[in-house]
C-alpha positions as semicolon CSV with decimal commas, in nm:
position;residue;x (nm);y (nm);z (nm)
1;X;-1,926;-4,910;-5,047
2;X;-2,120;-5,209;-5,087
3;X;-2,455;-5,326;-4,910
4;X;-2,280;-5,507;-4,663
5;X;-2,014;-5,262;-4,552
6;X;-2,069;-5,162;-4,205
7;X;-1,957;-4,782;-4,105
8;X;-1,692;-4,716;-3,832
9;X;-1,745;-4,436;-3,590
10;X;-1,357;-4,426;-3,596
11;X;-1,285;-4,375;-3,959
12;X;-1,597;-4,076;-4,006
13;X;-1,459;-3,891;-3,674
14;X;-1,109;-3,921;-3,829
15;X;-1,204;-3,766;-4,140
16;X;-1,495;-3,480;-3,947
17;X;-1,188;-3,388;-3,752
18;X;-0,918;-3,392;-4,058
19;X;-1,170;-3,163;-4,199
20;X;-1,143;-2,876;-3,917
21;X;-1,403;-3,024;-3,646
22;X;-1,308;-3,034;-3,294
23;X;-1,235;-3,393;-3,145
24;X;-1,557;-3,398;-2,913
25;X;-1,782;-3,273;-3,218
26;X;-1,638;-3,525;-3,429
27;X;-1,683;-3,796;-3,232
28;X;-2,061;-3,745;-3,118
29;X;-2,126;-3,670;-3,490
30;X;-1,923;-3,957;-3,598
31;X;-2,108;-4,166;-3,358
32;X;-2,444;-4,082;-3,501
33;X;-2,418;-4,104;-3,862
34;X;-2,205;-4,415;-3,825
35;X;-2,517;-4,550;-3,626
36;X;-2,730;-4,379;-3,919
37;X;-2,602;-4,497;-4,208
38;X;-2,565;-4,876;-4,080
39;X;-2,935;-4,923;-4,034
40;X;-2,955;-4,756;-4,382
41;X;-3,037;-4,431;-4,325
42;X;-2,894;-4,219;-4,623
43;X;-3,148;-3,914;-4,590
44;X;-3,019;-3,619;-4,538
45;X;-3,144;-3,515;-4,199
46;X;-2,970;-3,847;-4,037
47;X;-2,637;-3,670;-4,165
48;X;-2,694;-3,326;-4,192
49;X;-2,830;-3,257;-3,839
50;X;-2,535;-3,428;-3,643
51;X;-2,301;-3,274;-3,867
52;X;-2,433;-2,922;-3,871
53;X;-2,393;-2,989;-3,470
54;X;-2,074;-3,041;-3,488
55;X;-1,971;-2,710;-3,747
56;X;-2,165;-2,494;-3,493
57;X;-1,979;-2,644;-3,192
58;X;-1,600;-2,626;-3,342
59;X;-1,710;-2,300;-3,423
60;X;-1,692;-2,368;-3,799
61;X;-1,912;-2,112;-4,032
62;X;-2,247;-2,323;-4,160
63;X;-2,156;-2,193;-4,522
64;X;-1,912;-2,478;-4,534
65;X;-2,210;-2,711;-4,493
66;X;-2,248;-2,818;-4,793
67;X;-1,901;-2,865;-4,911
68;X;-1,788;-3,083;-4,566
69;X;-2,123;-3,254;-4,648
70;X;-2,055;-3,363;-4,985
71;X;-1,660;-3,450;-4,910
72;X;-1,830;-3,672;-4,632
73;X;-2,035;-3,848;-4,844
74;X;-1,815;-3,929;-5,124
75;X;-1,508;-3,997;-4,927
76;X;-1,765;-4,289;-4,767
77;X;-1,903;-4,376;-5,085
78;X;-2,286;-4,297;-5,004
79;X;-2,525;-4,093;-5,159
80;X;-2,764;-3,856;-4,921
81;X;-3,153;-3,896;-5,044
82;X;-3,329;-3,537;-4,994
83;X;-3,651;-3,746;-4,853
84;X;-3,659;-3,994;-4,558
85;X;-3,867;-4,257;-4,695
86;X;-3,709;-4,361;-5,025
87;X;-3,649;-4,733;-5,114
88;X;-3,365;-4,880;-5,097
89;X;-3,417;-5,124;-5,347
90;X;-3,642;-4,983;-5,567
91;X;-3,864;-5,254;-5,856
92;X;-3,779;-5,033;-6,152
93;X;-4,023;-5,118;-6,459
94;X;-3,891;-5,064;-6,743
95;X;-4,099;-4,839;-6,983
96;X;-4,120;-4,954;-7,312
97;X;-4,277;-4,732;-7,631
98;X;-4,460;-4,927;-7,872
């Protein structure tokens, strides 16, 4: 999804709860990454935290973590930095051998 797309509470608690999380879970975690991932946070802890809420209140084992994580994630098109500061537009130089 492209810089400009702007993430729907709707369409993530769809998906959380298509993916076995209760409707109230869903839609506080849906609420907060939505809000999370619109001001650009991709980290990890932005997404993780809610959504490790909401396995442990639908009463969904934590060892599906990662996998509900990474369906998440590519189903919105975003990639979760391990690190909270990272830049998101990076000035690359390019390393040249001479």
């Amino acid at each position: 999804m492209g810089e400009k797309t702007k993430y729907r509470a709707t369409d993530l608690t769809a998906w959380l709860t298509a993916a076995g999380i209760d409707d109230d879970a869903a839609r506080r975690a849906g609420r907060v990454i939505a809000g999370a991932w619109n001001q650009g946070e991709f980290y990890a802890s932005a997404t993780g935290l809610p959504l490790a809420a909401a396995l442990t209140a639908s009463g969904v084992p934590l060892a599906r973590f990662d996998t509900t994580a990474d369906g998440l994630a590519r189903r919105f098109g975003v990639h979760l930095h391990d690190v909270p500061a990272w830049d998101r537009e990076p000035h690359w130089r390019k390393e040249t051998s001479t």
